[in-house]
C-alpha positions as CSV (number, residue, x, y, z in Angstrom):
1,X,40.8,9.0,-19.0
2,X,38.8,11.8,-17.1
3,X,35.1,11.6,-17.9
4,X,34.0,15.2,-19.3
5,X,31.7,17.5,-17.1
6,X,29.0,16.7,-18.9
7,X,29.3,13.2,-19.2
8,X,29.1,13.1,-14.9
9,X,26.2,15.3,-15.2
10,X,24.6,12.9,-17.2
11,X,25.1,10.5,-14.6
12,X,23.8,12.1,-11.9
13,X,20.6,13.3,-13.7
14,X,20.3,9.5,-14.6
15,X,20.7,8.8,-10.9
16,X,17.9,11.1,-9.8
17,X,15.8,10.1,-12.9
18,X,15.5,6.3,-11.6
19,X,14.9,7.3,-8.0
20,X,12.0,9.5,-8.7
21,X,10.7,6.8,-10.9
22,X,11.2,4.1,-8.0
23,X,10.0,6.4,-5.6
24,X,6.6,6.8,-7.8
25,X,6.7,3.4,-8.4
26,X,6.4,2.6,-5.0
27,X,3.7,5.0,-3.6
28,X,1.3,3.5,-6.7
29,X,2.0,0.6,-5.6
30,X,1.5,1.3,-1.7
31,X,-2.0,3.2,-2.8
32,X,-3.1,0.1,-5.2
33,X,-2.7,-2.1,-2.1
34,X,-4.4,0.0,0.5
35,X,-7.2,0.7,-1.8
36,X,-7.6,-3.2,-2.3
37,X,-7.5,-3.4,1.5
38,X,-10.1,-0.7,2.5
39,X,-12.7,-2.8,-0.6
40,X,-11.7,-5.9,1.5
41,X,-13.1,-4.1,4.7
42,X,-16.4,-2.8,3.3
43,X,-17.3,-6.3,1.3
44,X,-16.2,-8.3,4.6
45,X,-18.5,-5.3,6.7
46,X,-21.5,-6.2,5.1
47,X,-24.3,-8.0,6.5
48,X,-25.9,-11.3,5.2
49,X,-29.6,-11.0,4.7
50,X,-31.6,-11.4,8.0
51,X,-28.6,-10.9,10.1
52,X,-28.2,-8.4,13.1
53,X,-24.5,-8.6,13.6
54,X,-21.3,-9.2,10.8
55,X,-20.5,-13.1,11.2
56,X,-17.1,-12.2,12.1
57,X,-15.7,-11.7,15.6
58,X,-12.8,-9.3,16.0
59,X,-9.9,-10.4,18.6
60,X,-10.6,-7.3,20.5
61,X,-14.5,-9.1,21.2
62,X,-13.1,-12.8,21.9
63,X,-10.4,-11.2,24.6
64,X,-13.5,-9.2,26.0
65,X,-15.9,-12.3,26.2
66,X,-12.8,-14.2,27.8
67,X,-12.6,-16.7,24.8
């Protein structure tokens, strides 16, 4: 049995449908976890009470200081 024209238009509106809605999908879910990230940074960037410098060495200090 052939499918009808409309019947395979249907299907490839379908098609397109899902993709946008995956493709959406993903960039919310690509923004939700860089947005988590960055609040990571700033609460790990703060400094405790009665210090001078975050507690926290980066790798790029250690390989400076030879460590």
């Amino acid at each position: 049995m052939k499918e009808s024209p409309q019947r395979i238009g249907e299907g490839s509106i379908r098609k397109v449908t899902y993709s946008l809605l995956g493709a959406a999908a993903l960039a919310a879910g690509l923004l939700l976890i860089r947005q988590q990230k960055q609040e990571d940074l700033k609460v790990a960037g703060e400094l405790a009470p009665g210090e001078a410098g975050p507690s926290e060495i980066s790798l790029e200090r250690l390989r400076e200081l030879g460590i």
